[in-house]
C-alpha positions as CSV (number, residue, x, y, z in Angstrom):
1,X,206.1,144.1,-137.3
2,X,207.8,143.0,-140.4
3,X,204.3,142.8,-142.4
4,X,202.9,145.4,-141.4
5,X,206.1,147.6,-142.0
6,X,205.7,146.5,-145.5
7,X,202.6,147.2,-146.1
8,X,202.9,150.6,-144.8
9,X,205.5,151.1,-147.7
10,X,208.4,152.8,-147.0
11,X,207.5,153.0,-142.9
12,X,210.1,150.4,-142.2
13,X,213.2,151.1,-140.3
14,X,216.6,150.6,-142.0
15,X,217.3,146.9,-141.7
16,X,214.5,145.7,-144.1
17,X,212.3,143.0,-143.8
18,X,213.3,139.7,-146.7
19,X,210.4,141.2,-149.0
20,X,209.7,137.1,-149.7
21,X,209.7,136.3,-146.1
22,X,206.3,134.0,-146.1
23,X,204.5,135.9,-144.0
24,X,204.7,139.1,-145.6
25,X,203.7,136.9,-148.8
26,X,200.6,135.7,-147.0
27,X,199.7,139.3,-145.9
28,X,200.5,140.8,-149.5
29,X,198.3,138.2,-150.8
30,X,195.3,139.2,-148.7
31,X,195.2,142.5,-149.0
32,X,192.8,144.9,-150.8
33,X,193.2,148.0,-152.1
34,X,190.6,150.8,-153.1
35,X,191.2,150.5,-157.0
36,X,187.3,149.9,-157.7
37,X,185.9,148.3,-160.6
38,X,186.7,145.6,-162.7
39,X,188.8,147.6,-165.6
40,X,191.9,146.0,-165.5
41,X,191.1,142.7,-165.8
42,X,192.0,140.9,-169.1
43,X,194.5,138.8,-170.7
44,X,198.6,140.5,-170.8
45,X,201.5,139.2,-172.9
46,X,204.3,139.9,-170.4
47,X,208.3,140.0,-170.9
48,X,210.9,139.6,-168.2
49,X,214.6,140.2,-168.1
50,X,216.6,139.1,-165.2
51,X,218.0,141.9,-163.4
52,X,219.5,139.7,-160.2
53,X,220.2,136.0,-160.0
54,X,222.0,134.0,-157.3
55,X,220.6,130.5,-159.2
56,X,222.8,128.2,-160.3
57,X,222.5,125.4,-163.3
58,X,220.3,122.7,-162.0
59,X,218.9,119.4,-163.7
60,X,220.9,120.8,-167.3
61,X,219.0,124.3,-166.6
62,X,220.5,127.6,-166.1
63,X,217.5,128.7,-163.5
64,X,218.8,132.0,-164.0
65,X,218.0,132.5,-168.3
66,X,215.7,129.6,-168.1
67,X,213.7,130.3,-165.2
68,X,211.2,132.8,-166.7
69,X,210.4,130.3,-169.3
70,X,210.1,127.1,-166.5
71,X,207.8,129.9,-164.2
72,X,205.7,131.0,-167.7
73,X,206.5,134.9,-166.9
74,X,207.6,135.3,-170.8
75,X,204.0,134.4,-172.4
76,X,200.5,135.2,-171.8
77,X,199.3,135.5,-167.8
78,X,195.3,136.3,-167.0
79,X,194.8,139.2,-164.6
80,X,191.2,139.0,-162.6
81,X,189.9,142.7,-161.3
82,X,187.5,143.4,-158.8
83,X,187.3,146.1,-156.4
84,X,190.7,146.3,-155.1
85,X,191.7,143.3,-155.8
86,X,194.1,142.0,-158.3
87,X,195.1,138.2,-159.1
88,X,198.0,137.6,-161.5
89,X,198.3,133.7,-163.1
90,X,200.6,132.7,-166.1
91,X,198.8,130.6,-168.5
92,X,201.7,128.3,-169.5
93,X,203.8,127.4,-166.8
94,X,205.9,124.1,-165.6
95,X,205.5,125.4,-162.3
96,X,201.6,126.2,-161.5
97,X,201.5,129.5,-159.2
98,X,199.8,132.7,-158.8
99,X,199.6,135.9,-157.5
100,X,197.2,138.2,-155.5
101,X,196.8,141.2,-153.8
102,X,195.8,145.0,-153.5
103,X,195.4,147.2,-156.9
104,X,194.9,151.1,-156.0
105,X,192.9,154.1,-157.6
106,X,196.3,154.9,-158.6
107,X,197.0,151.6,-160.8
108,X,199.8,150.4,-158.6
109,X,199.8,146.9,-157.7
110,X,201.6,144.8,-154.9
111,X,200.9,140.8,-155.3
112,X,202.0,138.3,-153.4
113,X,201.6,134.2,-153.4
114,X,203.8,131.1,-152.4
115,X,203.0,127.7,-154.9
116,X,204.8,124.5,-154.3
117,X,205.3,121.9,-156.7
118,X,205.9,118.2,-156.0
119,X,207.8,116.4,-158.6
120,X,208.3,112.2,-157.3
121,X,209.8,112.6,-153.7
122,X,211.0,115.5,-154.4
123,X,209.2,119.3,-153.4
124,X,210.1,122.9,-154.8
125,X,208.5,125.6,-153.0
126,X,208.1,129.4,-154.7
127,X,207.8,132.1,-153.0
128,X,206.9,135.0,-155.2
129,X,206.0,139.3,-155.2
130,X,205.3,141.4,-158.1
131,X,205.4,145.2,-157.0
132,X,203.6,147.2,-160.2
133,X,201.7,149.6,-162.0
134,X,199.2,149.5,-165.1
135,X,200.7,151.7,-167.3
136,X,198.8,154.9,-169.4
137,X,199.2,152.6,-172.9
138,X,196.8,149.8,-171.6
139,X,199.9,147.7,-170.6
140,X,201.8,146.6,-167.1
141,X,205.3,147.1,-165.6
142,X,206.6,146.0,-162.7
143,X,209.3,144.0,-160.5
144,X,209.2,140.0,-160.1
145,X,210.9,138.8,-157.0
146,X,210.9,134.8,-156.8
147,X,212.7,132.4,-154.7
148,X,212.9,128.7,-155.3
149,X,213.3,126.4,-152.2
150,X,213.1,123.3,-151.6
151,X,214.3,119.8,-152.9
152,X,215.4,118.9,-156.9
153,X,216.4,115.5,-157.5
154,X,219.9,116.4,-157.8
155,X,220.1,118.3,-154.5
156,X,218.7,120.7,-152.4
157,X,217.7,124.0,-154.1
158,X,217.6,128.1,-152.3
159,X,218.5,130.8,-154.6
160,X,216.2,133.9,-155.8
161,X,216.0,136.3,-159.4
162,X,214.6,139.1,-159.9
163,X,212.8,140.5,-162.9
164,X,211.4,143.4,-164.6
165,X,208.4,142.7,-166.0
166,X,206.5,144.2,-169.0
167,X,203.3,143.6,-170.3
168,X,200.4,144.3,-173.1
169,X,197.0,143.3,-172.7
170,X,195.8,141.2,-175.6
171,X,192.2,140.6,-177.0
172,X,190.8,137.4,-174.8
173,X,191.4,133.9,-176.1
């Protein structure tokens, strides 16, 4: 009920759905949309600023200034395009994730993906959404939603940020 409340957007009754609950993810990151072609597609130079942030300092690093910088969203990301489809990857990252999902006629995106990264014994899950648009100027803007989970070698880890995210398409590299 949950996913398909989301995906319905806006269909969902009061108490919402946790729009990183994994299942939704998984669903988000399946679907297709009916944005045709391949136009979108290229390289972006995204921003982010941090608009919520329950993370606290971990390992010597505040997750909540430092976190778009460990998850690469400040710094060149490749967008893929084809019919409907929409995948979203940073190119320089200390966490490797990335994001996919339906792209409309109308521009608007809503990605999804979950990414897990195993450092020694240790594992750090991400859960991740990025609900968009391609803007008139060529560019992107949208709203990051990310939640670490899992275990850091000083402790176990749960918190979430949220970002707005800008970007401009570049020439390819």
């Amino acid at each position: 009920m949950a996913v398909l409340c989301a995906l319905s957007f806006g269909a969902c009754p009061e108490e919402q759905a946790d729009p990183l609950d994994p299942d939704l993810l998984i669903a988000l990151s399946e679907a297709g949309g009916d944005g045709r072609g391949e136009a979108l597609a290229g390289r972006y130079v995204t921003a982010a600023e941090v608009l919520e942030c329950d993370c606290p300092p971990r390992m010597g690093v505040d997750l909540c200034v430092g976190g778009a910088q460990l998850i690469g969203i400040n710094g060149p990301a490749r967008v893929e395009h084809v019919d409907g489809w929409l995948t979203f990857q940073p190119e320089v990252t200390s966490l490797p994730w990335s994001l996919s999902g339906a792209v409309g006629r109308d521009r608007g995106f809503v990605l999804g993906g979950i990414s897990g990264l195993a450092i020694g014994l240790f594992t750090v899950g991400m859960y991740a959404r990025l609900d968009g648009e391609f803007t008139a100027d060529g560019g992107l803007s949208g709203e990051l939603a990310h939640r670490l989970l899992g275990e850091l070698p000083d402790g176990p880890i749960d918190c979430r940020t949220t970002y707005a995210v800008t970007g401009a398409r570049t020439p390819d590299a």
